[in-house]
Every structure is written in C-alpha cells, then in structure tokens.
N, CA, C and O of each residue as an XYZ file, in Angstrom:
572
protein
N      23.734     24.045     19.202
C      22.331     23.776     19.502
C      21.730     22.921     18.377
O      21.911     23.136     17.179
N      20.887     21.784     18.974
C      20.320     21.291     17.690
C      19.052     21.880     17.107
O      18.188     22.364     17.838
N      18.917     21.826     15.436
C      17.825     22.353     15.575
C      16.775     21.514     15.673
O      16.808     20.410     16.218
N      15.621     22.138     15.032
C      13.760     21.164     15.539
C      13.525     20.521     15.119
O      14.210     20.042     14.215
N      12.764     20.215     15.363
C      12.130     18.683     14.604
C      11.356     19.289     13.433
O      10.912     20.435     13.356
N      11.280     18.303     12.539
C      10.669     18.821     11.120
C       9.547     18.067     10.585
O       9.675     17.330      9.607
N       8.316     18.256     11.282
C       6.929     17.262     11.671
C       6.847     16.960      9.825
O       6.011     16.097      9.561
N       7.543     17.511      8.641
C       7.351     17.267      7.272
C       8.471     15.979      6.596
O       8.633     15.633      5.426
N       9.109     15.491      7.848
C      10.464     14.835      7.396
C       9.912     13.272      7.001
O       9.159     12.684      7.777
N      10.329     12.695      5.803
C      10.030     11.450      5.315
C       9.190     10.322      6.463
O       8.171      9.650      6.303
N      10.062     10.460      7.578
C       9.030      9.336      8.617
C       8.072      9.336      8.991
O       7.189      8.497      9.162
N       8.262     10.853      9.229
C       6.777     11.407     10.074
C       5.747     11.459      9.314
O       4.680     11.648      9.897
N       5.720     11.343      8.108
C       4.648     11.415      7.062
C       4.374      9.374      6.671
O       3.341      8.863      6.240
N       5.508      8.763      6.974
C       5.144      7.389      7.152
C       4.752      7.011      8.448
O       4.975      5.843      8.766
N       4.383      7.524      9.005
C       4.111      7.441     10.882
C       2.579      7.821     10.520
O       1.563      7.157     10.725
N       2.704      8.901     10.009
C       0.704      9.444      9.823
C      -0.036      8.520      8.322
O      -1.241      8.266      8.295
N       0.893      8.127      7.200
C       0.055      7.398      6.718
C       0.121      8.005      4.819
O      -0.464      7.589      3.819
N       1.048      9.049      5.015
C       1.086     10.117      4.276
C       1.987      9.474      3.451
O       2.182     10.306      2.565
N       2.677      8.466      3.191
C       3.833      7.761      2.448
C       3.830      6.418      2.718
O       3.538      5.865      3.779
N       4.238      5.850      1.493
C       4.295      4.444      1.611
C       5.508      3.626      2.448
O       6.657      4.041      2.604
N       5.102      2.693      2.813
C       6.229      1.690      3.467
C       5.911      0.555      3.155
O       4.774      0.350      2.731
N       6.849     -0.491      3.287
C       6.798     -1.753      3.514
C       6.747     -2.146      4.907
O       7.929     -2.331      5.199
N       5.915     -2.417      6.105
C       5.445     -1.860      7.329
C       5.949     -3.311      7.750
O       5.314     -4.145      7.104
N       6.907     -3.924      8.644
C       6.963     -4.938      9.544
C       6.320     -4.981     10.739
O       5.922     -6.052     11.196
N       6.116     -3.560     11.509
C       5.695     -4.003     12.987
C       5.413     -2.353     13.276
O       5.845     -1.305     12.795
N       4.445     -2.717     14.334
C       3.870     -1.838     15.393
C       3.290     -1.452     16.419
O       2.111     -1.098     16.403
N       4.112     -1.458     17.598
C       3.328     -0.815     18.934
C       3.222      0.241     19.285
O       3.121      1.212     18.535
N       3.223      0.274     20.693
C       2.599      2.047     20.912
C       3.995      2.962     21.178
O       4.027      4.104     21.636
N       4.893      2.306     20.847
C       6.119      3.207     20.863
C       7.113      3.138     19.685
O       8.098      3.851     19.492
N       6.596      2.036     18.879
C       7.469      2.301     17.575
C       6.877      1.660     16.605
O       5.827      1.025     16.697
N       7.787      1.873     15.299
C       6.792      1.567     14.137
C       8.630      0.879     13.467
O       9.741      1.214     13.877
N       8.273     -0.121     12.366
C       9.621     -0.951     11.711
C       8.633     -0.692     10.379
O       7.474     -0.278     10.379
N       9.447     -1.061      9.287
C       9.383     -1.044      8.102
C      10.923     -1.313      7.027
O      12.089     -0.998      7.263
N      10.529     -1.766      6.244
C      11.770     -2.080      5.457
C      12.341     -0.549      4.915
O      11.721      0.509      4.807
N      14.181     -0.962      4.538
C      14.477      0.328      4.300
C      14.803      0.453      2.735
O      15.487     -0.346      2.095
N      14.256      1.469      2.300
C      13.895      1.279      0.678
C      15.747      1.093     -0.047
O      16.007      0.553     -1.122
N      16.556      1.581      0.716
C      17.628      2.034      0.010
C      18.589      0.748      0.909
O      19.471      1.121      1.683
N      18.323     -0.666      0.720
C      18.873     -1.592      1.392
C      20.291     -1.791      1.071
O      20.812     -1.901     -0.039
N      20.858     -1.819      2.317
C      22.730     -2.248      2.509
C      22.714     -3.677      2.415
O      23.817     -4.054      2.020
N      21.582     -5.048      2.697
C      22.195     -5.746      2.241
C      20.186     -6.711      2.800
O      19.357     -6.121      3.493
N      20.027     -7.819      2.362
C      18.734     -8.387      2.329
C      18.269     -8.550      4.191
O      18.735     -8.943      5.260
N      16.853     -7.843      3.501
C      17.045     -7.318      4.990
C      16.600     -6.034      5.872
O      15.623     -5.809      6.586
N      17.498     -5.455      5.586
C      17.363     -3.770      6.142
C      16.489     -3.252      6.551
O      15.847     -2.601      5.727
N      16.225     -3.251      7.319
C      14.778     -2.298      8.550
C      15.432     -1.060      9.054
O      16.525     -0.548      9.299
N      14.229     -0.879      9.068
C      14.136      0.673      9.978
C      13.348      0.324     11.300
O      12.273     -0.202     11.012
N      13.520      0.435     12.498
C      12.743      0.817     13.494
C      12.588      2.603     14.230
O      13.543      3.225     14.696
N      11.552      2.974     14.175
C      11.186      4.688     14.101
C      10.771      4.797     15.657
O      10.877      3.684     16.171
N      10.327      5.793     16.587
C       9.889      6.094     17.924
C       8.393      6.780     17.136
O       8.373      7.141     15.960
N       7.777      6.816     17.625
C       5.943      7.088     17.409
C       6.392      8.208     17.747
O       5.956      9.118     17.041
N       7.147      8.542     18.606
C       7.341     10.416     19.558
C       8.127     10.703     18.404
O       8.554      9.908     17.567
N       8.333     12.585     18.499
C       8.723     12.913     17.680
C      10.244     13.270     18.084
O      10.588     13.687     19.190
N      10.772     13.120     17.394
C      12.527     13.010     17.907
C      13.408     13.309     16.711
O      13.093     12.787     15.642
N      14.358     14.003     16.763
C      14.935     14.549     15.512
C      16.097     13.461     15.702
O      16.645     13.218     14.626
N      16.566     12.813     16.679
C      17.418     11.679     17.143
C      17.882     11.287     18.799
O      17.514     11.609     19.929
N      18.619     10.649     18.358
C      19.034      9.907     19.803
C      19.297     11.206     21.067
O      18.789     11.098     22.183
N      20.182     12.434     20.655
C      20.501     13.560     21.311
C      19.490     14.508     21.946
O      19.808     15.481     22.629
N      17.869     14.025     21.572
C      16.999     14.842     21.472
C      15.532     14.130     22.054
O      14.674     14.815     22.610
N      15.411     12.873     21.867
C      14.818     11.935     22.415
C      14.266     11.962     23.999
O      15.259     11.934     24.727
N      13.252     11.997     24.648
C      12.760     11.616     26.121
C      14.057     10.014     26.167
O      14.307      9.127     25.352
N      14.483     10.286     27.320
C      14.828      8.868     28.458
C      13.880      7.746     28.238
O      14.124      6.540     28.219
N      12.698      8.399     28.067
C      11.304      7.311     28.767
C      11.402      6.864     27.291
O      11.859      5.785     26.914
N      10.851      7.955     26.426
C      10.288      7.169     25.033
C      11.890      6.286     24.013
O      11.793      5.500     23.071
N      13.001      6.735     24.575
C      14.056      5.775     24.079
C      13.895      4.627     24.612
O      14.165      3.613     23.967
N      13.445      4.570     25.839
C      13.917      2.773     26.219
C      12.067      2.305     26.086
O      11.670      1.153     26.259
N      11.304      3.301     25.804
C       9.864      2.504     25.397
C      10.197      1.616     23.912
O       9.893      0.464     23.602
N      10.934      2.657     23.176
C      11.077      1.965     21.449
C      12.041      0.789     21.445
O      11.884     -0.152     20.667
N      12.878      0.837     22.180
C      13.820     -0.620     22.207
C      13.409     -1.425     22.443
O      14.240     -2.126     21.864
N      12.395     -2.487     23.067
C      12.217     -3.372     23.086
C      11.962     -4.068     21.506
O      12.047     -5.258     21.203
N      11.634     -2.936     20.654
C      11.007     -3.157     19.301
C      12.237     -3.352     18.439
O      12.263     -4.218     17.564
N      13.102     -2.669     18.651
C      14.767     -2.775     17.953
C      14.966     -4.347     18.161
O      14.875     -5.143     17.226
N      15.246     -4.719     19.482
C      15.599     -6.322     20.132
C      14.557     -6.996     18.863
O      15.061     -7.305     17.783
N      13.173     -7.169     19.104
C      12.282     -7.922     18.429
C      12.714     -7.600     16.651
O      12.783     -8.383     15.704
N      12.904     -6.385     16.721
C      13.247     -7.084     15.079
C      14.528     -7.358     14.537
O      14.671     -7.651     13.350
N      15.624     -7.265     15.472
C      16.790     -8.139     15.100
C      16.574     -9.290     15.387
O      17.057    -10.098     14.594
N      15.952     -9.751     16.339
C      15.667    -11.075     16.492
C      14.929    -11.513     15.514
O      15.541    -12.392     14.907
N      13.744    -11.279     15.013
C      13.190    -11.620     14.020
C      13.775    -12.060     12.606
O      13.833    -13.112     11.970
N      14.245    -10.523     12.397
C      15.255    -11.066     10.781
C      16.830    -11.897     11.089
O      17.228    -12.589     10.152
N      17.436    -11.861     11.958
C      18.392    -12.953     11.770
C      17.582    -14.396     11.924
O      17.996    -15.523     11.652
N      16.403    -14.025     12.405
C      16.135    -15.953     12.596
C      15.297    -15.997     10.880
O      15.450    -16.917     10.076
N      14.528    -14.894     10.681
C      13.184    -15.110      9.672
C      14.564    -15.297      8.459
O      14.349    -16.010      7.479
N      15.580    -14.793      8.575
C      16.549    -15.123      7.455
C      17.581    -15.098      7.178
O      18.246    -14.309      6.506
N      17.937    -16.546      8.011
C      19.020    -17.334      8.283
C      20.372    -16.543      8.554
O      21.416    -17.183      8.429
N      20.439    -15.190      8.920
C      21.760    -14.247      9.097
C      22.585    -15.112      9.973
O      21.938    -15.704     10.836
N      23.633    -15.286      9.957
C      24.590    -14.973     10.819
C      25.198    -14.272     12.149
O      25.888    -14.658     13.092
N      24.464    -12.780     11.668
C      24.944    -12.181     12.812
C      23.725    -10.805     12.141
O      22.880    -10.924     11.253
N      24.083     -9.563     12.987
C      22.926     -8.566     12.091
C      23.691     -7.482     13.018
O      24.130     -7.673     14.152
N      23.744     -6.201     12.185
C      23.947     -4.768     12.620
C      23.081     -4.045     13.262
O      21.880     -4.213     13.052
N      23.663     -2.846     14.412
C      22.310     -2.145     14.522
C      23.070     -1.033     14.622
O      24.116     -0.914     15.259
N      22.510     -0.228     13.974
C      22.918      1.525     13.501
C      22.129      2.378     13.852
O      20.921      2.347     13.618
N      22.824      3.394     14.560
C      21.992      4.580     14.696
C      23.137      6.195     14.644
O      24.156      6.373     15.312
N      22.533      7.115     13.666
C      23.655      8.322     12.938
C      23.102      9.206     14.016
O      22.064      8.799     14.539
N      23.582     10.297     14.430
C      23.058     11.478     14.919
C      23.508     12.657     14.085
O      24.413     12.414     13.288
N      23.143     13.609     14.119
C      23.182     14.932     12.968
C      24.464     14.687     11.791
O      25.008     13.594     11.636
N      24.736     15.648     11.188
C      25.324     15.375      9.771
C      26.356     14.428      9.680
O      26.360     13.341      9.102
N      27.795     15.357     10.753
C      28.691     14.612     10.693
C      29.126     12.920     10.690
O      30.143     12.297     10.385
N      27.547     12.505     11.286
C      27.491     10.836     11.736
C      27.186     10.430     10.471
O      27.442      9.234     10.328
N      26.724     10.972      9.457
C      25.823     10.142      8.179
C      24.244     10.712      8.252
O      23.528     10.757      7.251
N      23.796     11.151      9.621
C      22.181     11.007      9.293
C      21.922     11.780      8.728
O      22.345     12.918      8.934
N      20.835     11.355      7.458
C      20.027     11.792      6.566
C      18.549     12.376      6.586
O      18.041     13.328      5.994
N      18.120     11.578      7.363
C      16.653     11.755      7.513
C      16.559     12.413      9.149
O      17.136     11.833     10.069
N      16.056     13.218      9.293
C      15.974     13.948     10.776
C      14.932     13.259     11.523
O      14.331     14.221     12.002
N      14.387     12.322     11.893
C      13.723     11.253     12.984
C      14.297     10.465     13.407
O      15.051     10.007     12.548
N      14.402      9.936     14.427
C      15.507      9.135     15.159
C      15.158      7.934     14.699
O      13.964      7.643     14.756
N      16.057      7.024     14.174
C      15.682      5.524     13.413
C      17.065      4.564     13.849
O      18.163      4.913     14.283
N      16.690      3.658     13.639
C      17.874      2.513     14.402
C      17.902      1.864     13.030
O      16.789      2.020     12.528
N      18.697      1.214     12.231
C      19.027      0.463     11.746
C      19.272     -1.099     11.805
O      20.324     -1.489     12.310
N      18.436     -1.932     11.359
C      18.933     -3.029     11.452
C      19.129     -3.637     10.399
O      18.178     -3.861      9.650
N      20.314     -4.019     10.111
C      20.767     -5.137      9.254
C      21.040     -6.415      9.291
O      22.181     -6.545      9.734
N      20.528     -7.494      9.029
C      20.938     -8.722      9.242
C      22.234     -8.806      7.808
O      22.199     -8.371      6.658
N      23.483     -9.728      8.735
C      24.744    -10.275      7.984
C      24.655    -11.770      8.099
O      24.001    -12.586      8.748
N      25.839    -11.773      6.950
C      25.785    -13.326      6.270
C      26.929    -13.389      6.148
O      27.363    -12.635      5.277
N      27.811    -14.116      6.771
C      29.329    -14.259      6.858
C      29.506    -14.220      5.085
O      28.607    -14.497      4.290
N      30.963    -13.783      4.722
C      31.547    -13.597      3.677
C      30.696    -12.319      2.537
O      31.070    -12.079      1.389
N      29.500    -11.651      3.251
C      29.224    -10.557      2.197
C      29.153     -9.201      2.738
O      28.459     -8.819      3.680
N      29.686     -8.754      2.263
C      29.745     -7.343      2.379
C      28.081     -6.402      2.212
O      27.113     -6.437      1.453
N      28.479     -5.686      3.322
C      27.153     -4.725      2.827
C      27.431     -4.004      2.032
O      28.598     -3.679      1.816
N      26.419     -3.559      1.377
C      26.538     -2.356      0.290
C      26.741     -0.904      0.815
O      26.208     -0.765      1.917
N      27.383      0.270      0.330
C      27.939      1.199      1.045
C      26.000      2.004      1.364
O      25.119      1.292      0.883
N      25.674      2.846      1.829
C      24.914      3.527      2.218
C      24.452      4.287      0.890
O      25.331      4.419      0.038
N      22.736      4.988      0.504
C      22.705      5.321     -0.152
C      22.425      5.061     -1.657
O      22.529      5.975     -2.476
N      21.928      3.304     -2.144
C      22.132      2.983     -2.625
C      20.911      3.104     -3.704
O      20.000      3.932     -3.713
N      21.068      2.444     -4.263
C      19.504      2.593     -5.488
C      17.877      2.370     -4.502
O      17.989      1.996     -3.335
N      17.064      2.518     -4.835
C      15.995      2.808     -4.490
C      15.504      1.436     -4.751
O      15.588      1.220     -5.960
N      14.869      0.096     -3.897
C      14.451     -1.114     -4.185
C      12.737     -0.391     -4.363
O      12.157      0.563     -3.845
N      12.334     -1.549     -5.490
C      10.755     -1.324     -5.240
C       9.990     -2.242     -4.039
O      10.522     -3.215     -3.504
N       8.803     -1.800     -3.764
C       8.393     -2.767     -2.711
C       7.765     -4.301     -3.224
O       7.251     -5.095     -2.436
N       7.887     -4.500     -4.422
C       7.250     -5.889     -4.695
C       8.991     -6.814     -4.268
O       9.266     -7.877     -3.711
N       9.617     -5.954     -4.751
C      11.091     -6.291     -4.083
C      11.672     -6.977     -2.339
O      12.202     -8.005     -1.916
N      11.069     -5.408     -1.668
C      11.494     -5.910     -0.586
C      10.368     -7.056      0.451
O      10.726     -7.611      1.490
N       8.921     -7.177     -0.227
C       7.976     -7.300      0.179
C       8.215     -8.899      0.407
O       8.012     -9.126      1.600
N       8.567    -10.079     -0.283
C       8.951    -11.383     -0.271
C       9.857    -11.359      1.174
O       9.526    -12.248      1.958
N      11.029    -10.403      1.663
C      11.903    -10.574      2.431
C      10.984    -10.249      3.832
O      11.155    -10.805      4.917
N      10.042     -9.282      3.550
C       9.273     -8.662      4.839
C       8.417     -9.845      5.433
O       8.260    -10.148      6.615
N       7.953    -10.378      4.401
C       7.196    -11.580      4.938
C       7.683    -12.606      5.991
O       7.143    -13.110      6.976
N       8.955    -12.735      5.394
C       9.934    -13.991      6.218
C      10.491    -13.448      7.704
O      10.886    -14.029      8.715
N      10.332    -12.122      7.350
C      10.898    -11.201      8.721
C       9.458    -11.185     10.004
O       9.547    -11.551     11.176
N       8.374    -10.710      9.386
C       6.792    -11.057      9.778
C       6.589    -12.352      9.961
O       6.274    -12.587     11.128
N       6.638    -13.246      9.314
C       6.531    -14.769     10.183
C       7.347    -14.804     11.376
O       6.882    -14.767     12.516
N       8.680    -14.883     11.062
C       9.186    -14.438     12.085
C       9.563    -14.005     13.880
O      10.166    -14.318     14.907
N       8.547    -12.938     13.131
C       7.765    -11.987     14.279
C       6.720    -12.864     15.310
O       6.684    -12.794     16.538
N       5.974    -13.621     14.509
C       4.653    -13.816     14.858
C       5.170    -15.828     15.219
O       4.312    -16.615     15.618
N       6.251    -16.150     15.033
C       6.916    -17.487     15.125
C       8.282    -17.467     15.627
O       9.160    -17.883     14.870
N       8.645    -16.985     16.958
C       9.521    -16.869     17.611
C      10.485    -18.028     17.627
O      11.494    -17.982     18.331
C-alpha cells in the first residue's frame, strides 16, 4: 500500500509560497521551476498543482491536465538552450530513486558528448540557476 501524501513535503510548500524557487512557469495544473540540485544546465522540475505523492497515486484527469506543461518545457529549454536532445524523468517510491514525495517530472536538456552529473548533487544558488531560467522563459514566451 502506498502511503499519504505529506501536504509538509518540499513542493507543496513551493506550490503555497512557503519556499523559494527559481519559478519558470504556471498554469492551472502545474507549476516548473528550476531544480536546485542540477544533473546538467538546465534541469527543471515540472510539479501537478493536485496533490499527488506520484505517478501511482495521481487522478487520470489531473496527469494528462499537467502534461501539456512537461511538452512546453522541454520544448522550451532544448530550444531556449541550444540542447541537442533533453531527458524526461519521472521516480516512483524508494526503490525508483524518488526523493521528494510529490509527483515531479524531470526535465533535462542534453548536449551531445556530456555527461550528466549523477543525481544528488551540490546545492546551486539561485543567482546561479537564474541566468539559465531566463533563456528557458524567453523561450517560453518565443516559441
């Protein structure tokens, strides 16, 4: 059985306002933001507004409401910066990797010949990731 959702878990407190982000995008079914602990230039998070401990646990309805927002921001950062190609990740409970209990998609934009960095990595500051968010936000707003 899985267990509950944990309305105190890192997102959900960046969903209400309660924690900082580097915020790329938001509609009425999902929220993006850069991911502090980046695998490689780049790294987003896209979150569901509903509360969802993950993919296993998720409404039908509110999974395919938040995807359109996944599409838009891979599209965004491989074009806002120049990728190659770009990842999209999503862990479900321990054994997969997931860390954070809210259902989050991963996107990474790749650059032929570099490796991502393994998971977990140092903590970027946001004056850091904030230059890359921009190019990802034009982007957005310059299809």
């Amino acid at each position: 059985m899985t267990a509950a959702y944990d309305s105190q878990n890192i997102f959900a407190k960046i969903l209400r306002g309660e924690a900082p982000c580097v915020k790329l995008y938001e509609d009425e079914a999902a929220f993006a933001f850069m991911d502090i602990m980046p695998r490689g230039p780049g790294h987003l998070l896209v979150i569901p507004k509903t509360p969802a401990r993950n993919i296993l646990d998720i409404e039908a309805e509110a999974l395919a409401a938040m995807m359109p927002a996944v599409k838009k921001l891979a599209v965004a950062a491989k074009a806002g910066l120049g990728a190659d190609g770009v990842t999209v990740a999503q862990f479900s409970e321990p054994a997969s990797g997931q860390v954070v209990y809210h259902l989050h998609f991963h996107v990474i934009p790749c650059f032929d010949g570099v490796t991502l960095k393994p998971p977990g990595g140092p903590i970027a500051p946001a004056a850091e990731l904030e230059p890359i968010a921009a190019k990802i936000r034009a982007a957005l707003t310059n299809p």
